[in-house]
MARKE-575780 format. One record per residue (C-alpha): x negated, z, y negated; residue number from 0; residue in three letters; chain. Coordinates in Angstrom, 2 decimals, padded with zeros to 5 digits. Layout:
REM residues N
         X         Z         Y    nr   rest   kette
         X         Z         Y   NUM    ALA       A
...
//
This chain:
REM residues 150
         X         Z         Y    nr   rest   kette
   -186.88    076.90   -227.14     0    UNK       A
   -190.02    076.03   -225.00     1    UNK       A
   -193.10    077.52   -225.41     2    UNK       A
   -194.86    074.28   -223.57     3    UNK       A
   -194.58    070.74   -222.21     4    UNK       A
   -196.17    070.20   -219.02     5    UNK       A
   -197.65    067.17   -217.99     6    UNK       A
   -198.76    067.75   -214.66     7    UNK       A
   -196.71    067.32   -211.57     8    UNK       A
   -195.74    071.09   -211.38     9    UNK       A
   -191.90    072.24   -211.30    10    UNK       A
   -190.63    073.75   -214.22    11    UNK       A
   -189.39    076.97   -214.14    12    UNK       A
   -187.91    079.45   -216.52    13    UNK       A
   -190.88    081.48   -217.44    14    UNK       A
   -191.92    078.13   -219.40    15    UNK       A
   -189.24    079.36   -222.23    16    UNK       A
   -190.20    081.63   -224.82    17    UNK       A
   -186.69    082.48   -224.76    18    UNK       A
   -186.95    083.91   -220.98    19    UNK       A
   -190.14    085.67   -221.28    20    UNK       A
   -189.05    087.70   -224.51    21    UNK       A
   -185.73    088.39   -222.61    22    UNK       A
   -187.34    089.22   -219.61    23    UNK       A
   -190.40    091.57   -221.81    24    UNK       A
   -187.59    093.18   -223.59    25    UNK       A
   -185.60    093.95   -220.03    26    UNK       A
   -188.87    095.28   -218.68    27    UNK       A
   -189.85    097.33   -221.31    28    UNK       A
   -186.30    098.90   -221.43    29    UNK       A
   -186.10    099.94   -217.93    30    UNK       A
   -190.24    101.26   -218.96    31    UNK       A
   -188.94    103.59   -221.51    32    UNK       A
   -185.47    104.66   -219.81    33    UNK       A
   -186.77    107.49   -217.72    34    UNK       A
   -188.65    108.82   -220.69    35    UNK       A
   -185.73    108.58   -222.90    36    UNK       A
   -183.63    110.33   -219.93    37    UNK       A
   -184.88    113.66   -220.34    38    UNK       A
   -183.51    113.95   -223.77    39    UNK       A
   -180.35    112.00   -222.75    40    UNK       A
   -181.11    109.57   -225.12    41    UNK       A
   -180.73    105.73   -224.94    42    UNK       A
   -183.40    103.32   -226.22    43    UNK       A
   -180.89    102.37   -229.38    44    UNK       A
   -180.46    105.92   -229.94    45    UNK       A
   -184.58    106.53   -229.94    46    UNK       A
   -184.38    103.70   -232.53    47    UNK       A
   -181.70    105.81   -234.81    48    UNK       A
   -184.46    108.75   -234.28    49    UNK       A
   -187.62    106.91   -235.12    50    UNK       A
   -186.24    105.10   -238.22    51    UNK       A
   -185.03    109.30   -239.48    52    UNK       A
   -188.52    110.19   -238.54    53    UNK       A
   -189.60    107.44   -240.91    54    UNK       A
   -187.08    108.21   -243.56    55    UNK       A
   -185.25    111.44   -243.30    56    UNK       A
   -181.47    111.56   -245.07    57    UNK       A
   -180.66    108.04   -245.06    58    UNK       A
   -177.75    106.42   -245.83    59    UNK       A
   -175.41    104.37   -243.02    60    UNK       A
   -177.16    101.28   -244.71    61    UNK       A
   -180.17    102.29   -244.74    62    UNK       A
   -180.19    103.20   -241.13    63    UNK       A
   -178.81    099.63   -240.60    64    UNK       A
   -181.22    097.74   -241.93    65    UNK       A
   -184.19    099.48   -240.58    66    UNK       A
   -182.59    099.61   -237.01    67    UNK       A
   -180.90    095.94   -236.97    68    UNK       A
   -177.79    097.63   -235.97    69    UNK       A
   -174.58    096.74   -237.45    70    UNK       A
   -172.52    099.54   -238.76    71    UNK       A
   -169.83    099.17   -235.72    72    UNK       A
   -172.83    099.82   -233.60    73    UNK       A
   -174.25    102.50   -235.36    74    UNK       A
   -171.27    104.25   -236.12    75    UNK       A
   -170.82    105.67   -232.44    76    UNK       A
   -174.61    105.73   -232.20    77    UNK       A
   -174.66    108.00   -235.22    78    UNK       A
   -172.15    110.10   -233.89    79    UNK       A
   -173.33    110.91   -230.15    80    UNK       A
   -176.55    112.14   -232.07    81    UNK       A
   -174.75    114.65   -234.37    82    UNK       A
   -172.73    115.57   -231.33    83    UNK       A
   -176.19    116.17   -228.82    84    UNK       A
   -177.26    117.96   -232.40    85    UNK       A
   -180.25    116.15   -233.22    86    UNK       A
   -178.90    114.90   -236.90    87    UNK       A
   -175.96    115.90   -239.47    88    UNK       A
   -174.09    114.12   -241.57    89    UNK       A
   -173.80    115.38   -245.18    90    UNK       A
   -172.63    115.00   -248.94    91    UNK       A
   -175.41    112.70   -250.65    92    UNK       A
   -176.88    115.40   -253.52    93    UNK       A
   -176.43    113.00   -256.23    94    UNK       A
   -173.10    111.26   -255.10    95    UNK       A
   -170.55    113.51   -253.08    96    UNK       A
   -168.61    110.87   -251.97    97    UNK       A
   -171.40    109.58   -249.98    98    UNK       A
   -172.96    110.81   -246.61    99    UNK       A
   -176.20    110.87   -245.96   100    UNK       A
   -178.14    111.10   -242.02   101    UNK       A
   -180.14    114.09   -241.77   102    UNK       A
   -182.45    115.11   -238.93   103    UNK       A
   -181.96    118.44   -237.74   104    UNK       A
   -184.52    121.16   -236.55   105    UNK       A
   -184.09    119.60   -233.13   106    UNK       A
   -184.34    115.90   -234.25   107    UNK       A
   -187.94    116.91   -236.08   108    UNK       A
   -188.61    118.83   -232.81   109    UNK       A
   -188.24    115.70   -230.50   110    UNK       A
   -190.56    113.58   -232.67   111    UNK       A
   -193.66    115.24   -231.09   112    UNK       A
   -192.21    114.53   -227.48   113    UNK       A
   -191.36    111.40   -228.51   114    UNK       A
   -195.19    110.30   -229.69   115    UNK       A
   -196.48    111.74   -226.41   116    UNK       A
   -193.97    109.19   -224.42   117    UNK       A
   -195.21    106.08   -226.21   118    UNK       A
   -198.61    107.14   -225.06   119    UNK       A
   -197.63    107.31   -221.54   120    UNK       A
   -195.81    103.95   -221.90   121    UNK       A
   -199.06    102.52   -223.52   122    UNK       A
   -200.87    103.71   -220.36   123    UNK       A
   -198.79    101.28   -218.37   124    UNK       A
   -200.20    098.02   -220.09   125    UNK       A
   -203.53    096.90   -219.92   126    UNK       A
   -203.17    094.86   -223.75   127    UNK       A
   -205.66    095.78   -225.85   128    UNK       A
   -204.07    097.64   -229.32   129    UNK       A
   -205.24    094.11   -230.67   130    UNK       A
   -203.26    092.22   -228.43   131    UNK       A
   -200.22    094.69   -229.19   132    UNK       A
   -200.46    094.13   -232.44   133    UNK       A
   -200.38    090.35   -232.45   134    UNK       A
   -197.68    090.65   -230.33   135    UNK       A
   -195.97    092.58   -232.33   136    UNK       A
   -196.70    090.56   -235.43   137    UNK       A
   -195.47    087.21   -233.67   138    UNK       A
   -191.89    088.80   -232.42   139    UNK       A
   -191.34    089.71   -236.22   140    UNK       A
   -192.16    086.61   -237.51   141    UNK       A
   -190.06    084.69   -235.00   142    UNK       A
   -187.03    087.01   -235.46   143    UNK       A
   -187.83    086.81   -239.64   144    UNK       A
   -187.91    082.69   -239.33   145    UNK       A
   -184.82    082.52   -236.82   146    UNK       A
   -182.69    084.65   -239.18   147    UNK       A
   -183.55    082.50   -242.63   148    UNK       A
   -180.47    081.11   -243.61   149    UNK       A
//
């Protein structure tokens, strides 16, 4: 997908896709938030596993998986590591034993506060205006929305 058609005499290059600058965004903005993410020994898809429990404490696998993108092969180990560093549980749902639901523990509510404070200091990095972020923002969902009508 291209972004442009040029008309002048200048060589194309990759930076002309759309394609290559969202890869090459989401790459930067990865290796961004990896030291940040470090210090709790957490990696960016597990942050995303934490932010969507800070949005909806004791969610089901589904849940989780919609809200994160993640398939449930993906999230399963994901899941997992977190229960194991002790930042969420796994328990009976109240109204369905059979059913386990993904609760945050004391120190999974703990690291939301640490968390905010790191997206600030990421934010401090870009010169965007919150307007700009925004828009941004708002384009990347409607792209991924259109590209995954069936």
């Amino acid at each position: 997908m291209k972004n442009k058609v040029s008309n002048n005499d200048t060589e194309a290059c990759l930076s002309d896709n759309v394609c290559f600058a969202l890869y090459t965004a989401g790459n930067a903005l990865m290796r961004a938030y990896r030291p940040l993410l470090d210090q709790y020994e957490l990696t960016y898809p597990q942050y995303l596993v934490m932010q969507a429990l800070w949005l909806q404490d004791r969610a089901s696998m589904t849940q989780l998986s919609r809200a994160t993108r993640l398939d449930m092969g993906t999230l399963t180990p994901i899941v997992k590591r977190l229960e194991s560093k002790l930042f969420l549980q796994r328990l009976a749902d109240e109204t369905d034993e059979r059913k386990k639901v993904i609760a945050l523990t004391k120190a999974g509510f703990a690291l939301q506060a640490d968390a905010l404070a790191q997206k600030n200091t990421l934010l401090e990095k870009v010169s965007m205006s919150e307007q700009d972020i925004e828009s941004l923002r708002t384009l990347c969902l409607t792209l991924t929305a259109e590209l995954n009508q069936k």
